[in-house]
N, C-alpha and C positions, 0 to 999 in steps of 0.2 A: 555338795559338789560331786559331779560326775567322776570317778575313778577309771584309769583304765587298768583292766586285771588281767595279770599272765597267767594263763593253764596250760600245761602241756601236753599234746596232744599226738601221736601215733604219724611219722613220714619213714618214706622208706626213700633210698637213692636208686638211679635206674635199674641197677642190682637187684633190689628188691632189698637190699639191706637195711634195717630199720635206721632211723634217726634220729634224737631227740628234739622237737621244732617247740620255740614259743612261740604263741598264738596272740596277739593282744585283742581285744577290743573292749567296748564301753559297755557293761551293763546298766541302763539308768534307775538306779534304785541309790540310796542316798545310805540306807543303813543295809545289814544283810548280807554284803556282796559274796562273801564267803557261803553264807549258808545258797547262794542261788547258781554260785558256781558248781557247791554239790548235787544240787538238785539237777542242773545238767547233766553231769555227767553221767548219773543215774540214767538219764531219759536217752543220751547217745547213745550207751550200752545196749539200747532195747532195740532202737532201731537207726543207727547210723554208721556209716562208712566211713571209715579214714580214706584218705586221699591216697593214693599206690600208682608206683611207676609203672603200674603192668595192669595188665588185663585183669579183670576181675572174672569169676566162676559163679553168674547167677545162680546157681542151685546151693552153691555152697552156703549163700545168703538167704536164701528166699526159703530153701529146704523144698524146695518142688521145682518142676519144670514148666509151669506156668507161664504163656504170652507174658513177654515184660512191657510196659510203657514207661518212654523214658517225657519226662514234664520239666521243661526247661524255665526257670527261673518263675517260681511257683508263688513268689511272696508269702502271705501269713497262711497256705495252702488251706486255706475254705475248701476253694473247686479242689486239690488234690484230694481231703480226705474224704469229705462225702464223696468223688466217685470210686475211690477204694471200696467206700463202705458199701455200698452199690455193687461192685462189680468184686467181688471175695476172692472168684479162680482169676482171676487177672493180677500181676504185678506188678507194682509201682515204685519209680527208681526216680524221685527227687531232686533235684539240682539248684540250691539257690547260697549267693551269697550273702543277703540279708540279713544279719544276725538275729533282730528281733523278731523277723519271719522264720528260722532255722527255731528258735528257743519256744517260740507258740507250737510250732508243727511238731516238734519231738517233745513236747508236752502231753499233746494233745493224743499222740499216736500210742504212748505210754499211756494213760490211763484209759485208752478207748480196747487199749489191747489188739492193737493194728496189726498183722502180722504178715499183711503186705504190704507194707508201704519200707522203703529205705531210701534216708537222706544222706545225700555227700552234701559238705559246705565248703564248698570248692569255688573259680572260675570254671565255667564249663570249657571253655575252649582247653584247658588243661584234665580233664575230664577223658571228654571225646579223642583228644590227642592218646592218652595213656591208657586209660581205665576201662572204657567199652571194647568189646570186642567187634568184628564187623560181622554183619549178616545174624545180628543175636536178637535185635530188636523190632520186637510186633510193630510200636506205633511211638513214633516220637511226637512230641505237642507242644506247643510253645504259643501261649497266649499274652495277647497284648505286650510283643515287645517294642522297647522305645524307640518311636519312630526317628529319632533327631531329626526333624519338619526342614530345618533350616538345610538350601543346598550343599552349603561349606560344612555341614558336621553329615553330613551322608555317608560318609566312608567311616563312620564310628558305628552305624547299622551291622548289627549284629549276623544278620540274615544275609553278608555279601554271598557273591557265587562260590569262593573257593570253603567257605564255611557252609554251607547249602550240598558241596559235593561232598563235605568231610561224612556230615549228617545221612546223607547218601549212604554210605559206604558202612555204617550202622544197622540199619534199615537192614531185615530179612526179606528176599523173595518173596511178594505178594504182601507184604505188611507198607505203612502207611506213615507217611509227614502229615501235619495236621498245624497250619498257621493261622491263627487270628489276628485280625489288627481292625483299629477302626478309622486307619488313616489312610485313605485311596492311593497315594502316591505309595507308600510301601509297599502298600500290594501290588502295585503294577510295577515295582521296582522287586521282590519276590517274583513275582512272573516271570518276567523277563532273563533275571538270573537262572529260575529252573530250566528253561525252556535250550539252556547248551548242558544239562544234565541230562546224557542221552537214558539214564536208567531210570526216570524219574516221568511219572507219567500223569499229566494234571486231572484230576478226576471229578474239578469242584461244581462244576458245572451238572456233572451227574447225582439228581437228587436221590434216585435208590441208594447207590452208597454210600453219598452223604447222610443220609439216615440211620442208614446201619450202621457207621461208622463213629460218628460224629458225637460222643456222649461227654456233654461237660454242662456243669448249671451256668445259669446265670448270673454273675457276680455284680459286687456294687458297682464297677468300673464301670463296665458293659452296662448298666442300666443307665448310669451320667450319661454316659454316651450318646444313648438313646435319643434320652430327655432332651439330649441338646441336638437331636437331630441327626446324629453323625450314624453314617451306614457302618452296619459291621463286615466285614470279609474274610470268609471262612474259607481258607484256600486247602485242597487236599491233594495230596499227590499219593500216586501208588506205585510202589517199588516193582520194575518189568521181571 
């Protein structure tokens, strides 16, 4: 049977003063839980961020000044590590609440010896509210979020306008929003929200920058996808 196990893990209050927070969630593994809670913690330490009521200092983390790209809700990060691995002078600032995608990813980034990539296991919207500074970020990306299809759960869409403008206001002069989906109505519902974001300038239509810009593999989603026909929609906007 499935256990739920407390760790504790690193909160500060709007102060900045530490807190001591329990965390719960399910590891599913039946014998071990103890030995795989250590094994996390190990792998956080290498590359992961506590949650802070304040602004973070990417250099302080990354130890360079490196373009950051921030990858919202990244799942088991396939596509985040390989384009780390890919792209070395670029920075990678992960956001996912996933557990079992958080515990593959800082696995994975620990024994690969990853030393650009850093995960927070956060809500993002409490994230970008506290933690980012504005105007710090090359290229924010966010693939495949959940469309809620149905008209009545629309307003649980992640991508509304005043979250569009929050993400805005992240975004460096000249640096880039980069949205996938493979659901036509979100992208025209994405659209349409950018288009009262007067700093926001749709570029998707322009394939030289989409080119230059636009570097993410092809994942299994995105192939289902395919297979079943569904167009993808690769929306890009550039910060004026």
């Amino acid at each position: 049977m499935n256990k739920n196990i407390e760790i504790f893990t690193k909160k500060y209050n709007k102060k900045g003063t530490f807190i001591r927070e329990i965390r719960s969630f399910v590891l599913r593994r039946k014998k071990n839980n103890k030995f795989y809670i250590e094994l996390f913690k190990i792998y956080w330490y290498f590359c992961g961020i506590d949650f802070l009521y304040k602004n973070i200092f990417f250099p302080f983390y990354f130890k360079n000044t490196n373009p950051v790209i921030l990858d919202i809700g990244f799942g088991y990060g396939n596509s985040l590590l390989k384009t780390a691995i890919k792209n070395s002078k670029k920075n990678y600032l992960g956001v996912e609440v996933y557990f079992p995608g958080i515990f593959y990813s800082v696995q994975k980034i620990f024994f690969l010896k990853l030393k650009n990539i850093k995960i927070i296991y956060r809500d993002v919207t409490e994230v970008i509210k506290y933690m980012i500074p504005n105007n710090t970020i090359y290229k924010i990306q966010i693939f495949f979020p959940d469309p809620w299809k149905k008209r009545k759960h629309n307003k649980r869409r992640l991508l509304q306008y005043s979250f569009l403008k929050k993400l805005s206001k992240k975004v460096q002069s000249g640096g880039f929003l980069h949205i996938t989906t493979d659901d036509e109505s979100y992208s025209t519902f994405i659209l349409k929200n950018s288009k009262n974001i007067s700093c926001l300038y749709d570029v998707s239509k322009n394939e030289f920058i989409k080119n230059k810009i636009i570097d993410r593999p092809i994942t299994k989603f995105e192939k289902k996808s395919i297979s079943q026909g569904r167009k993808i929609f690769d929306l890009l906007f550039i910060k004026k």
